[in-house]
C-alpha positions as CSV (number, residue, x, y, z in Angstrom):
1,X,4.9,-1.1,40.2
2,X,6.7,1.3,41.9
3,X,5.0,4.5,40.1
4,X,4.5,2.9,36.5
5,X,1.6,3.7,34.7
6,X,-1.6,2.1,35.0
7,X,-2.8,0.0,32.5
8,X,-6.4,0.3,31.6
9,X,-8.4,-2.2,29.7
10,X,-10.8,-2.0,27.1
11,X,-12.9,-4.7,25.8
12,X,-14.1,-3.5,22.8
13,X,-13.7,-3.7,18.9
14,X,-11.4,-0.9,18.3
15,X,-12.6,-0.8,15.0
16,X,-16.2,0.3,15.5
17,X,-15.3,3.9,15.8
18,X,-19.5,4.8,17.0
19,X,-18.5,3.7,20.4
20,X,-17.4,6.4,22.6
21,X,-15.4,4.9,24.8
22,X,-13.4,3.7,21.3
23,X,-13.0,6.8,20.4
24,X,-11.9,8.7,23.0
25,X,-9.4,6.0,23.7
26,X,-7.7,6.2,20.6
27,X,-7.4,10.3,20.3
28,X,-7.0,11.1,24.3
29,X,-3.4,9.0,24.1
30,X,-0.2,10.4,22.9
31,X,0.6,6.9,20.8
32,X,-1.1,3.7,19.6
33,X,0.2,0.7,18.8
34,X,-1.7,-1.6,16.3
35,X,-0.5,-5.5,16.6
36,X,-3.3,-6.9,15.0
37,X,-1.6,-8.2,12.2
38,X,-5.1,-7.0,10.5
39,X,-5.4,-4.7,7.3
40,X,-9.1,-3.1,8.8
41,X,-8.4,-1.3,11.5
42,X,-4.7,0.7,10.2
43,X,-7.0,1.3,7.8
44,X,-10.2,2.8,9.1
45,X,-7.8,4.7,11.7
46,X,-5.9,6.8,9.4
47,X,-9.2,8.4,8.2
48,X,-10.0,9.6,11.4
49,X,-7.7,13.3,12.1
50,X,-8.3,13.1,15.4
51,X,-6.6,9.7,16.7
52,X,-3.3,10.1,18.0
53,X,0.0,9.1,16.3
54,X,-0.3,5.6,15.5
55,X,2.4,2.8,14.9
56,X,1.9,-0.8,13.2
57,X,4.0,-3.4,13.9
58,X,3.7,-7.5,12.2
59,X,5.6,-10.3,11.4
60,X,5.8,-12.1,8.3
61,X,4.1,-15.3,8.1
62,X,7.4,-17.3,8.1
63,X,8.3,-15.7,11.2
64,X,11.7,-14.8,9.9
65,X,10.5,-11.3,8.8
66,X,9.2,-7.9,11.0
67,X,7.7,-4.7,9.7
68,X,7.9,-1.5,11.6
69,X,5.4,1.6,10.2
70,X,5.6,5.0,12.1
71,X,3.5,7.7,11.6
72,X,5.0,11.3,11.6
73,X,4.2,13.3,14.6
74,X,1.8,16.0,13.3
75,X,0.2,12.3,11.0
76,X,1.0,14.1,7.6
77,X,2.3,10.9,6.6
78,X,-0.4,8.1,7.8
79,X,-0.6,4.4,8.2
80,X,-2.3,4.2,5.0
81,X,0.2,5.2,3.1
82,X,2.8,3.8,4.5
83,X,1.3,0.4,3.7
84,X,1.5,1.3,0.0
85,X,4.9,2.5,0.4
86,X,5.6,-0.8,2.0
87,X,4.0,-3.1,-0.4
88,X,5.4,-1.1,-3.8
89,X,9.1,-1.8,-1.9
90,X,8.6,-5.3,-1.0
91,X,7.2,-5.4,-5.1
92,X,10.5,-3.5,-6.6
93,X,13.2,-4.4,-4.0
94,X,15.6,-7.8,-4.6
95,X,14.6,-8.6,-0.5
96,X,10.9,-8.4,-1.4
97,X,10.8,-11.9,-3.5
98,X,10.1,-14.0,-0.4
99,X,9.6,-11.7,2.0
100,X,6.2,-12.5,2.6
101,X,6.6,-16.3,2.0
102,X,4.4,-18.8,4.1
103,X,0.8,-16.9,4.0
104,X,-0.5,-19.7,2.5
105,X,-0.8,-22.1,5.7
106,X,-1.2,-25.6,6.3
107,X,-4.5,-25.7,8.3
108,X,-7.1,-23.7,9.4
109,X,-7.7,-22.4,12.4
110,X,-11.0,-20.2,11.8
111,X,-9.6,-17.9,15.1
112,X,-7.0,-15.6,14.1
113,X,-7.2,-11.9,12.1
114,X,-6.5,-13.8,8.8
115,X,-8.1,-17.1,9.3
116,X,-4.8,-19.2,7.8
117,X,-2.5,-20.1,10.3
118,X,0.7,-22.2,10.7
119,X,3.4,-23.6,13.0
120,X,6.0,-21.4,13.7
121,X,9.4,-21.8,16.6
122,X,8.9,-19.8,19.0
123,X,12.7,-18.6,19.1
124,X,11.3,-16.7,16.1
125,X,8.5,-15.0,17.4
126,X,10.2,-14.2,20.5
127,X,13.2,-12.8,18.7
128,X,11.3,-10.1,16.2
129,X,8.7,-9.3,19.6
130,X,12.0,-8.5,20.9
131,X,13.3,-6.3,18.0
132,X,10.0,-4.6,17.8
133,X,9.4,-3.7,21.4
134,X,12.9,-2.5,21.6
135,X,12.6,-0.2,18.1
136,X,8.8,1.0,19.0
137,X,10.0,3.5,21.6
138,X,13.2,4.7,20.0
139,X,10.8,5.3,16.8
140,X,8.4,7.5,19.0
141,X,10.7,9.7,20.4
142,X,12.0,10.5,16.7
143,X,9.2,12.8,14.9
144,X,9.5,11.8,11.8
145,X,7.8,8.6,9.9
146,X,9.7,5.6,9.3
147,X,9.1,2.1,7.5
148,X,12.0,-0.2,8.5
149,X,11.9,-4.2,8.1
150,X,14.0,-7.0,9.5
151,X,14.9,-9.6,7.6
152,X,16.5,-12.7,9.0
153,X,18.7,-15.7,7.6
154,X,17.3,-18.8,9.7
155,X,20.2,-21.1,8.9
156,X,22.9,-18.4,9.9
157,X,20.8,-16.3,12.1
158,X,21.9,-13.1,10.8
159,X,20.2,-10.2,10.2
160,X,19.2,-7.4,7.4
161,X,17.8,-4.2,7.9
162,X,16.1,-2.1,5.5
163,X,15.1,1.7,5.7
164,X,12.2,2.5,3.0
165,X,12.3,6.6,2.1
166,X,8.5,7.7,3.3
167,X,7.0,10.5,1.3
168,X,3.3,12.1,1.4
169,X,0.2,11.4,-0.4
170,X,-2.7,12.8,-2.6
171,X,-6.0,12.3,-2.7
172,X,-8.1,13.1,-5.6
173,X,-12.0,12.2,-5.1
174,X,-13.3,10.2,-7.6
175,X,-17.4,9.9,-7.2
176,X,-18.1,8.2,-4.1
177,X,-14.5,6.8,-3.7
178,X,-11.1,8.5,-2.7
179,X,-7.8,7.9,-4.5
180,X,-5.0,8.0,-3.1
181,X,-1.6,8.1,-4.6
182,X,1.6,9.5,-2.7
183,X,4.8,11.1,-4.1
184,X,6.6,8.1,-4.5
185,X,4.7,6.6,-7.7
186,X,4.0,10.0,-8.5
187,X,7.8,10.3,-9.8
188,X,7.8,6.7,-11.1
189,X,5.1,8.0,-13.5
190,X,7.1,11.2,-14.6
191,X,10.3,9.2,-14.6
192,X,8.4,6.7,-17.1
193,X,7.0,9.5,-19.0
194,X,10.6,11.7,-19.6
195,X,11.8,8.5,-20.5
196,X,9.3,7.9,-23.0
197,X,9.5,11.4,-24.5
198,X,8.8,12.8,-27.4
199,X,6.3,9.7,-27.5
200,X,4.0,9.3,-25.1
201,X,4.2,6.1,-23.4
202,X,2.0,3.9,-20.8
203,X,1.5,0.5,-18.7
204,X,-0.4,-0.6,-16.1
205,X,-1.2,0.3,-12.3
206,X,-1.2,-1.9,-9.2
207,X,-2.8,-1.3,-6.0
208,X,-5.7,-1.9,-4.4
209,X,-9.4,-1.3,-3.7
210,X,-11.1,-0.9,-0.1
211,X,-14.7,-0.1,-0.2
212,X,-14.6,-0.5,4.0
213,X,-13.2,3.3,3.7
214,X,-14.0,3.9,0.2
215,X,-10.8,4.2,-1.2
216,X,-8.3,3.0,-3.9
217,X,-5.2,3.4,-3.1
218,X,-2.2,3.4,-6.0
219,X,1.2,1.3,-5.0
220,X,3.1,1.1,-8.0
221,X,2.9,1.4,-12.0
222,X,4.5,-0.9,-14.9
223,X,6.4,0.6,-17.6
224,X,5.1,-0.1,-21.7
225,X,5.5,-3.7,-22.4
226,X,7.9,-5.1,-24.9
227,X,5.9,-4.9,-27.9
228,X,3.7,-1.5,-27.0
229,X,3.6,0.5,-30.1
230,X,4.2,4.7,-29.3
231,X,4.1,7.6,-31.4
232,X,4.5,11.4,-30.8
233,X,0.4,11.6,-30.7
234,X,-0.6,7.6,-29.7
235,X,-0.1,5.1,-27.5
236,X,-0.8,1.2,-27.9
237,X,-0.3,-1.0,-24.7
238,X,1.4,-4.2,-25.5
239,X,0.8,-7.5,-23.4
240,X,4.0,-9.6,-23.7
241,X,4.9,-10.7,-20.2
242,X,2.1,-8.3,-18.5
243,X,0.6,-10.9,-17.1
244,X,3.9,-12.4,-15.4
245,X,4.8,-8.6,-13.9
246,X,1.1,-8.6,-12.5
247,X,1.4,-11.8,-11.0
248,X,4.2,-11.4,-9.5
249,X,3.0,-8.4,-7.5
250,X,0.1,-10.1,-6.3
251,X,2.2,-12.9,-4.9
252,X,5.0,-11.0,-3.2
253,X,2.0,-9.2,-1.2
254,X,0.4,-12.0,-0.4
255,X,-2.6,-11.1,-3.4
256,X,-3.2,-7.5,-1.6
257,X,-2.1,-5.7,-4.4
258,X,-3.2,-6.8,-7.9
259,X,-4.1,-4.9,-11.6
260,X,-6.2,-1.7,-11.0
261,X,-6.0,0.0,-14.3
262,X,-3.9,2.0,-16.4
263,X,-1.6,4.9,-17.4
264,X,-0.2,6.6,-19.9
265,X,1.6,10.3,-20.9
266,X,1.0,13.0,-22.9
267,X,3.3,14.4,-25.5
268,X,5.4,18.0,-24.5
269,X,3.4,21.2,-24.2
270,X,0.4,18.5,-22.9
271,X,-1.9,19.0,-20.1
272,X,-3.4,15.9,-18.9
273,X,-6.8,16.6,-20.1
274,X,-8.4,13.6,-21.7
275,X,-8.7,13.1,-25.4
276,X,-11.6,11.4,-27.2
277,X,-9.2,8.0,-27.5
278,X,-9.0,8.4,-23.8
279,X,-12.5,8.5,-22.8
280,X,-13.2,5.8,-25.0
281,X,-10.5,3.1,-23.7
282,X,-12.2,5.0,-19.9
283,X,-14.8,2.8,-21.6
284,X,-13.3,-0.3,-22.4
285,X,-12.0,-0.2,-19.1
286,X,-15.6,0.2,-17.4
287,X,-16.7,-2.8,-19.6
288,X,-14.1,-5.1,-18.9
289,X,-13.8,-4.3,-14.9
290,X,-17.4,-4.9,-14.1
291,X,-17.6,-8.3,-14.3
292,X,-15.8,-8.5,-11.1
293,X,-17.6,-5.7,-10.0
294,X,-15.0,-2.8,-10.1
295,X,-14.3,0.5,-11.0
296,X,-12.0,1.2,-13.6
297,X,-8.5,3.7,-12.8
298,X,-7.0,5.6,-16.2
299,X,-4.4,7.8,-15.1
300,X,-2.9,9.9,-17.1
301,X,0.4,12.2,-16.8
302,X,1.4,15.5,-18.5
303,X,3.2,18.2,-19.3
304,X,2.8,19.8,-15.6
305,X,-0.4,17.7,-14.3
306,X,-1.7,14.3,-13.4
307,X,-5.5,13.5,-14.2
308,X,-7.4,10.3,-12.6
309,X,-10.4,9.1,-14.2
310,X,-12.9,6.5,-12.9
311,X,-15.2,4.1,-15.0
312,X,-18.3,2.1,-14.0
313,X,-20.8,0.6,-14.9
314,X,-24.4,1.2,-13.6
């Protein structure tokens, strides 16, 4: 191979991070490249700080889609987080309606990462493999993080590329799960809330829950409905075409991201400390969420502050 490097196998679940031999593998190397398609592993890696700089590549389940993430070189910015940035831009963006068509397959196979599978030319698989092993490299050598899609016209074979803006994340512990919420909904929320003002305002938050890592992560938030009712001191959430919005999310991720909880804003000169009314719709929430078994997310935006708070039921 004239002096190329030697490739070393592992047979091994790279996800079950008590093996050594995983381990060491995954934080001895300068890069990783995950093209598992799965959600578990990108996952479970970016809670580890000492892997090495990892990369995630897919492509959609119609084939005529590909999805580059890139971790920053120091991982400030990790592959967790750039899945919610990726999901809350496929959610907001005009080329996000159909990105993810075809997930829901026409047979079974009972082999693959996500169990649904479907026919797909091979001209298309071939041509994104292409794309991606070509972009992988020149995305490595660049230090910075990067979440860039291809989307492709199948009857005119051209091709769009978009650039999503990465920013960092939060976490703020919540019990014995993590939230996680980066910049980028951070400043939907205050954009939301300014608009709002002097009432205070509110809606709903999408994202997601993981208890594999113990986390809930926060992609995006919904502005006050139609017919919400707001005041200087109170806020009443409406419903009219809630649903719809919620729906639609779920569907343009493939039903990864669905309704989580919800937010609302203080008035000016407000901290986000909770009020009585707020601990008592924390509550409601608790109530309602438990029949599917989940934790209930009230977030809550002031003056100079953002407050999470979690509800469950024992």
């Amino acid at each position: 191979m004239h002096g190329a490097t030697e490739v070393t196998t592992l047979n091994a679940d790279a996800s079950d991070f008590t093996q050594v031999a995983v381990t060491d593998a995954l934080t001895a190397t300068k890069l990783v490249i995950d093209a598992s398609t799965t959600l578990e592993y990108p996952r479970a890696a970016s809670t580890v700080d000492a892997f090495a700089r990892h990369v995630s590549v897919f492509i959609t389940p119609n084939g005529n889609g590909a999805v580059l993430l890139v971790e920053d070189a120091t991982r400030g910015i990790r592959l967790r987080t750039l899945e919610a940035q990726y999901y809350r831009a496929v959610i907001q963006s005009d080329w996000g309606q159909d990105h993810l068509a075809g997930n829901a397959g026409s047979f079974w196979s009972g082999a693959s990462c996500r169990d649904i599978s479907m026919v797909l030319p091979y001209s298309r698989i071939m041509g994104q493999a292409s794309t991606l092993a070509e972009q992988i490299p020149l995305a490595a050598a660049c230090d910075a993080s990067l979440i860039r899609i291809w989307q492709r016209d199948p009857l005119r074979g051209f091709v769009e590329v978009h650039d999503v803006p990465t920013v960092p994340e939060r976490c703020m512990a919540l019990g014995d799960l993590d939230l996680f919420v980066d910049d980028g909904a951070e400043q939907q929320l205050r954009g939301l809330r300014a608009k709002g003002l002097p009432n205070e305002t509110g809606g709903v938050l999408l994202g997601y829950y993981d208890f594999n890592v113990k986390a809930i992560v926060v992609v995006a938030c919904l502005s006050a409905p139609p017919d919400s009712t707001s005041g200087p001191v109170s806020f009443k959430r409406g419903i009219a075409g809630l649903a719809d919005a919620v729906n639609e999310a779920s569907r343009r991720t493939s039903g990864i991201v669905g309704y989580i909880g919800e937010w609302h804003s203080h008035p000016p000169g407000h901290s986000a400390s909770p009020s009585r009314d707020d601990f008592v719709q924390l509550v409601h929430l608790a109530l309602g969420m438990s029949d599917d078994g989940l934790p209930a997310v009230q977030l809550i935006v002031g003056e100079d502050d953002i407050q999470v708070l979690q509800g469950m039921v024992r």
